[in-house]
C-alpha positions in Angstrom: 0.0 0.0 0.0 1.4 3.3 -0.7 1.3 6.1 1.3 -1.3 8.1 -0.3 -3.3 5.2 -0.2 -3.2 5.3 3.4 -4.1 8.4 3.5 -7.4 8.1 1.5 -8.2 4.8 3.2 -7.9 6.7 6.6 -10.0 9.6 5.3 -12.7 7.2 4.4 -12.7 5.0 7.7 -13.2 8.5 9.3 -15.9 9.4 7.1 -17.6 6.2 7.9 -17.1 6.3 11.6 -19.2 10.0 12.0 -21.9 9.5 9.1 -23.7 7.1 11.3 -23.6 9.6 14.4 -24.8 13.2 12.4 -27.3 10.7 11.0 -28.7 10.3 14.3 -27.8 13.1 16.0 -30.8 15.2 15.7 -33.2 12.7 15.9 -32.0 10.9 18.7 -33.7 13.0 21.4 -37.0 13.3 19.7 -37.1 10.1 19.0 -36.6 8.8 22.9 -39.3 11.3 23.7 -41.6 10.2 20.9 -41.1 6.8 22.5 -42.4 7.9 26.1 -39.1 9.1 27.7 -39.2 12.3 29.8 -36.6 14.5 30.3 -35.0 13.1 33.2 -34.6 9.3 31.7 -33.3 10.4 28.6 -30.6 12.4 30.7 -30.0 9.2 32.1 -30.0 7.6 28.8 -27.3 10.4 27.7 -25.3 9.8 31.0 -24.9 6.1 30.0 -23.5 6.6 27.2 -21.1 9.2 28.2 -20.0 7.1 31.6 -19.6 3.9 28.9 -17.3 5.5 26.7 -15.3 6.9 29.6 -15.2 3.8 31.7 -13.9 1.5 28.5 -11.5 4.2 26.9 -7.9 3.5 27.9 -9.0 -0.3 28.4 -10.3 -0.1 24.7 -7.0 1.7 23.7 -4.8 -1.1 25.2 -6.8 -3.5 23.7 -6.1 -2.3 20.1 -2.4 -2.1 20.9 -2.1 -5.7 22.1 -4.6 -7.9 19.9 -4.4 -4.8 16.7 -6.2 -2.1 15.1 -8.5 -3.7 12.2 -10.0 -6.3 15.2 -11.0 -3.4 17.5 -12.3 -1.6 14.8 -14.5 -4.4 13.3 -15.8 -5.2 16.8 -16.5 -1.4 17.0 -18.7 -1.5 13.7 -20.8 -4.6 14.9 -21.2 -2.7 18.7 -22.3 0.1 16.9 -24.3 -1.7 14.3 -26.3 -3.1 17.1 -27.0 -0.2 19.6 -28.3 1.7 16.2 -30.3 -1.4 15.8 -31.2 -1.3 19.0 -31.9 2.7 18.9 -34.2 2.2 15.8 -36.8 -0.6 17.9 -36.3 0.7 21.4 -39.7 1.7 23.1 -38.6 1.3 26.4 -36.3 3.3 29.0 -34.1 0.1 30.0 -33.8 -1.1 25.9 -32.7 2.9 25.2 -30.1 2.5 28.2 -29.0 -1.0 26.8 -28.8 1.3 23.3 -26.4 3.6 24.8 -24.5 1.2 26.5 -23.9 -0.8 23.0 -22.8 3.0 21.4 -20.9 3.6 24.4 -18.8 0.7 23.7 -18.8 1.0 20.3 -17.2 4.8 20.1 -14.2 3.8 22.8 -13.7 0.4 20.6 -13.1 3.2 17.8 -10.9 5.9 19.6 -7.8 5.9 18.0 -7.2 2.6 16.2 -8.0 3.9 12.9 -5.3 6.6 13.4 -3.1 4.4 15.3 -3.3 2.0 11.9 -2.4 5.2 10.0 0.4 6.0 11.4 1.8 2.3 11.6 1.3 1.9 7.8 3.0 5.2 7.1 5.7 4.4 9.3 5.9 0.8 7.2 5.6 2.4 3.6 7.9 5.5 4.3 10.0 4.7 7.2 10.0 6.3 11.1 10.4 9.5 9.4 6.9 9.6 7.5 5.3 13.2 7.2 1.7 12.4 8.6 0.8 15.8 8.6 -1.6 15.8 5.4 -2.6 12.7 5.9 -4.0 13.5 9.6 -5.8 16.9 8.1 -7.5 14.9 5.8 -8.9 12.4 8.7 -9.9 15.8 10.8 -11.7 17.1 7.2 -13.6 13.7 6.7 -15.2 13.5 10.2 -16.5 17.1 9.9 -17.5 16.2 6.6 -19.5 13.0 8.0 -20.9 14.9 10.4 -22.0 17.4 8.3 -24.0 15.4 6.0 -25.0 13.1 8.6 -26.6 16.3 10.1 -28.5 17.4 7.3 -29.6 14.2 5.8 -30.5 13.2 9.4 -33.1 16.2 9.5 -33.9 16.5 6.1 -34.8 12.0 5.7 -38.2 12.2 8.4 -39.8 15.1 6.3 -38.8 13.5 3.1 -39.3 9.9 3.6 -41.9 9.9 6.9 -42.3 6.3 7.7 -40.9 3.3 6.1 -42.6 0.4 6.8 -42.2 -0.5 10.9 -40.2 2.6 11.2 -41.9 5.7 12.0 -40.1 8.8 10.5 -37.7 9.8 13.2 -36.1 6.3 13.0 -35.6 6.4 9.3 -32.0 8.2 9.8 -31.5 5.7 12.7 -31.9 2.6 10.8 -29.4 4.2 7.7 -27.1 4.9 10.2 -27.2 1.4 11.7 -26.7 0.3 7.6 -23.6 2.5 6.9 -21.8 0.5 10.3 -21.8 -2.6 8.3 -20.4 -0.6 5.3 -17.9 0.6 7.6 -17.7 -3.3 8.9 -16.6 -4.5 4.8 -14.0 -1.5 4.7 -12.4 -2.5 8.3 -12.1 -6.2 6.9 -11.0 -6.3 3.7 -9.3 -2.6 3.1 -7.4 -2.5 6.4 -4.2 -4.5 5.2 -2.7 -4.9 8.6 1.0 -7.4 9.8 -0.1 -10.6 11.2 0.4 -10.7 14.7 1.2 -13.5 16.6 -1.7 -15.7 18.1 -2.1 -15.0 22.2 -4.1 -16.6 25.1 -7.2 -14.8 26.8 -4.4 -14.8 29.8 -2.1 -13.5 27.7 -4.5 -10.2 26.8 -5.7 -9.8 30.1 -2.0 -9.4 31.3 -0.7 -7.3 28.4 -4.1 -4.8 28.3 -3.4 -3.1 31.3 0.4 -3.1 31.7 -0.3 -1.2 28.2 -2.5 1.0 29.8 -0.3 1.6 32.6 2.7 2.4 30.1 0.6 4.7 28.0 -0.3 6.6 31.1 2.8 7.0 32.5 4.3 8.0 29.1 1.7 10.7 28.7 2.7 12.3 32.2 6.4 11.8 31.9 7.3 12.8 28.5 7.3 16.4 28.6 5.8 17.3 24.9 2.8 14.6 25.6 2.0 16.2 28.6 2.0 19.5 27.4 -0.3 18.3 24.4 -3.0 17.0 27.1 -3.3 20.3 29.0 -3.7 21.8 26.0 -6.3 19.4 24.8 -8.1 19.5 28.3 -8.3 23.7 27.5 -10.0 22.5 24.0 -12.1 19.9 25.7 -13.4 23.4 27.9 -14.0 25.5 24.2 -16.0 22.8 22.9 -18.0 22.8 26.0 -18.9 26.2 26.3 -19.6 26.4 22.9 -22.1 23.6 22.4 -23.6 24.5 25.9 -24.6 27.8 26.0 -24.7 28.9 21.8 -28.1 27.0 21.4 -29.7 28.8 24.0 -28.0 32.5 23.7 -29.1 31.8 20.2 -32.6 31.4 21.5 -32.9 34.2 23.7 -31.4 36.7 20.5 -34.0 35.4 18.0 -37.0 35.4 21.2 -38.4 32.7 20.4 -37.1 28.4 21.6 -38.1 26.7 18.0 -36.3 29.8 15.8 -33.4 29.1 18.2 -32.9 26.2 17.2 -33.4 26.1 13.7 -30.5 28.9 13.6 -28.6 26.8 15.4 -28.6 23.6 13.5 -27.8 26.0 10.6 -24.6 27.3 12.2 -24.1 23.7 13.4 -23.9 22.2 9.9 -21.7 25.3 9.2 -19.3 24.9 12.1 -18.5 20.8 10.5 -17.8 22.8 7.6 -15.2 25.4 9.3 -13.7 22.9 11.3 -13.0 20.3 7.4 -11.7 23.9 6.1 -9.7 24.5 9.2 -8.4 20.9 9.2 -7.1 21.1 5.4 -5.2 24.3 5.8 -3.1 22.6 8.7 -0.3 21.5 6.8 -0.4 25.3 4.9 -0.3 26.5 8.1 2.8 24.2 9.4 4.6 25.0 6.3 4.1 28.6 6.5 5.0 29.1 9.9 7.7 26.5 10.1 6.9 24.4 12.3 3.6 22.1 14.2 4.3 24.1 17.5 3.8 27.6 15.7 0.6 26.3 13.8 -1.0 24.6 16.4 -0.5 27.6 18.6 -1.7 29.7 15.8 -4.8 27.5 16.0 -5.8 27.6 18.9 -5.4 31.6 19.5 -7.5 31.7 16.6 -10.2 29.8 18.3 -9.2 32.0 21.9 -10.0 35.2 19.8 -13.3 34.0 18.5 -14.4 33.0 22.1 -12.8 36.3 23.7 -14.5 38.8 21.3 -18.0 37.1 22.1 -17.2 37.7 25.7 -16.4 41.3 25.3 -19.1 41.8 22.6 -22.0 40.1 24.4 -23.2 43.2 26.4 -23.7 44.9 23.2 -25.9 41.9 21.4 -29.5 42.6 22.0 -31.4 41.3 19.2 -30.9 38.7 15.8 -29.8 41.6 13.8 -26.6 42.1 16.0 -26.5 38.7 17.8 -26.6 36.2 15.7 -24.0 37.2 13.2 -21.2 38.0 15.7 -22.4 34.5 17.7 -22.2 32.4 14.2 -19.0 34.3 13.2 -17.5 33.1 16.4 -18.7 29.6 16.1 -17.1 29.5 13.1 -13.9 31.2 13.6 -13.6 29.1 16.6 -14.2 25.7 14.9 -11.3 26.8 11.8 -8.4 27.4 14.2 -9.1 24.1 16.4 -9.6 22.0 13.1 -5.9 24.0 12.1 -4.3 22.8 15.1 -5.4 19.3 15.0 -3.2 17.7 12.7 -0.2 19.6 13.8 -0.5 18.3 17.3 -1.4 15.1 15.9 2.2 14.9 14.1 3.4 15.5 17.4 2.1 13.5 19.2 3.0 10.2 17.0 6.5 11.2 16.9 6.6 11.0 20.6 5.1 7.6 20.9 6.3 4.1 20.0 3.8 1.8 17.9 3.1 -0.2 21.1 1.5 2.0 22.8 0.0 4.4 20.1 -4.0 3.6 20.6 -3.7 3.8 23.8 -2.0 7.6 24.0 -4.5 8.5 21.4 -7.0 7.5 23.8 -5.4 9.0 27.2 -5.6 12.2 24.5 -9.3 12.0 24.0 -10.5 10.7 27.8 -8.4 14.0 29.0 -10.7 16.0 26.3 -13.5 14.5 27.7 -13.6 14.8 31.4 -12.2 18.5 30.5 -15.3 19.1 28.7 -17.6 17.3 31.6 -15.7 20.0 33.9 -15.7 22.7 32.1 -19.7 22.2 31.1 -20.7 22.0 35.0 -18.4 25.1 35.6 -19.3 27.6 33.0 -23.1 26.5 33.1 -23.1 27.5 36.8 -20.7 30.6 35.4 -23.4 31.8 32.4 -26.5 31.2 35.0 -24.8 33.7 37.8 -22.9 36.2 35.5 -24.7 35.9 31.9 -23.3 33.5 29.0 -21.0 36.4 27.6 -19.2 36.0 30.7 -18.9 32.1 30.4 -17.7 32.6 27.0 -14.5 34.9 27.9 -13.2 32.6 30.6 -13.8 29.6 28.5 -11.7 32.3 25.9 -8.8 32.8 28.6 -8.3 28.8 28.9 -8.1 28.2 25.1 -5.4 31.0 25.8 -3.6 29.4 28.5 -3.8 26.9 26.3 -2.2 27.9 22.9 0.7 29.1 25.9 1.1 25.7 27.1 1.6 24.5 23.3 4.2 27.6 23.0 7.0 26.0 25.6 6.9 22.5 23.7 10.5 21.9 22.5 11.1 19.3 20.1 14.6 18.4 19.4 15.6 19.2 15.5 16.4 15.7 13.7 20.0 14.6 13.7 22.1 15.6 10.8 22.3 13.1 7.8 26.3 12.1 7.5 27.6 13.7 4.7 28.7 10.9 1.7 31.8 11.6 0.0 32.2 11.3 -3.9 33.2 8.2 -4.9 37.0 8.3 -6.6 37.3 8.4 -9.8 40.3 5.9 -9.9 
């Protein structure tokens, strides 16, 4: 395989992986609540999933390291397969919960094998040296992509299609979804070429998954450049929070009215996939033209601090849709093209700090650090935007994101050892 191959193949594993989910994703709730859920279970139904993928991530990400990528990945695709199948039929609190905890599974199963087998088969094709740069923007383009048409077919499918057959209408994007897993099942198996590994006991995995774990972790604390990308990754964790937290309803209070709200917000939604596949592909421009991954993933991420800082200084000042909306949506956006910059960047930098071994497993360390930041930072600056006003909320999520882009700014990675120097051969 060469290495643009890889590269493609990656892209289009990525694509797969978030179709399914902006299929589903703005259905979901009104579909649980169609069913007979109130509020408070499908919270609980919500908090399942969340606590699922937490719980299994670094056990997932050792998992993939020990037994390989394509085998977590495939049993991510049936998991997921299943829950959706699951989603689609449910008309019961417990069979939503046993939904969420099939999805929950499924999405750690999937956290960072597919990248971690990217990264191994550029290694393979173009030795330890392999730029990944490009390859990594165009993973970080193709899951805002996904998500982006996943979103708008998702609401678009109900109104055009209604029901089919069994399904009522708001399960229709459910059921697709559940069909494009075993899609993403057929790629796994047959188009992830991946080294045989040798054959190992159940013993054998249940000894080598956690001392992986327990490597990965340690490596992420120790080595100076990982742990500098994880604080800054916890400070993007917090963006993302207060941005998907408290847009939708600022958004409704500017239009005045909860339905309009929304409706503008799944617009600048779909929009902010598109920033964040714009921001992801101009990466590698922006390592190239500021020399280096450290400058353009700090660049990045002040770009996103700016976006979030302006809203906080501007929100006084917003007072209707005429003035609101745009600088909110502008904000979304700008925010959403400096984080999808940074991304492959850090990613490069990341994999050249980490050995094959114990790649999924940092990847996931990486995303549970994002996570929990973002469970943190959503308890903090909702209780922030109820007692000061979400303009507030939004400037000290604004201050981490530059704290943030600082942290990035002391990473030191040594230059690469000079080539020796051939001489001529004689001419005797």
């Amino acid at each position: 395989m060469t290495g643009a191959r890889a590269e493609w193949r990656y892209a289009l594993l990525v694509f797969l992986f978030w179709l399914p989910t902006g299929l589903y994703v703005a259905t979901k709730i009104l579909l649980m609540h169609d069913r007979g859920l109130d509020v408070a279970a499908i919270g609980t139904v919500v908090l399942v999933f969340s606590l699922t993928t937490a719980a299994l991530e670094l056990p997932t990400g050792g998992l993939a390291d020990v037994i390989g990528r394509r085998t977590v990945l495939a049993a991510s695709a049936v998991a997921s397969f299943a829950g959706l199948a699951l989603l689609a039929l449910a008309d019961s609190f417990w069979l939503f919960a046993a939904s969420a905890v099939l999805r929950g599974v499924a999405r750690a199963l999937s956290s960072g094998p597919d990248q971690a087998w990217f990264v191994d088969t550029m290694h393979a094709v173009s030795g330890p040296d392999a730029s990944l740069t490009r390859g990594l923007a165009r993973g970080e383009a193709a899951s805002s992509v996904g998500l982006g048409l996943g979103t708008l077919a998702g609401g678009a499918l109900p109104v055009a299609l209604g029901a089919v057959g069994p399904l009522p209408a708001l399960a229709v994007p459910v059921a697709l979804a559940a069909v494009v897993e075993l899609v993403r099942l057929a790629v796994t198996l047959f188009g992830m070429p991946e080294p045989p590994r040798p054959r190992t006991s159940l013993r054998a995995v249940l000894r080598d998954v956690p001392a992986t774990v327990a490597t990965g972790l340690r490596l992420g604390v120790r080595d100076g450049v990982l742990a500098r990308l994880l604080l800054a990754g916890a400070g993007v964790g917090v963006a993302l929070a207060a941005i998907e937290l408290l847009t939708p309803g600022w958004l409704a209070g500017l239009v005045g009215d909860a339905e309009r709200g929304a409706s503008t917000y799944a617009v600048i939604a779909a929009a902010g996939f598109g920033a964040s596949a714009v921001g992801s592909l101009l990466g590698p421009w922006a390592q190239r033209r500021l020399g280096s991954a450290v400058r353009a993933g700090v660049a990045g991420i002040a770009l996103g601090a700016v976006a979030l800082l302006g809203v906080g200084l501007a929100g006084p000042a917003l007072d209707g849709p005429a003035s609101g909306v745009p600088v909110v949506a502008a904000a979304y956006l700008l925010l959403f093209v400096g984080l999808g910059v940074t991304a492959a960047p850090e990613g490069a930098l990341l994999h050249g700090r980490v050995a094959p071994a114990e790649r999924a497993t940092v990847i996931s360390v990486q995303s549970l650090a994002l996570q929990a930041a973002g469970a943190l930072g959503a308890v903090t600056l909702g209780a922030l935007a109820a007692a000061r006003g979400a303009a507030f909320a939004f400037g000290v999520a604004g201050t981490v994101l530059v704290a943030a882009a600082w942290v990035v700014s002391r990473i030191r990675v040594p230059d690469p050892a000079p080539q020796p120097v051939r001489e001529p051969a004689s001419a005797l």
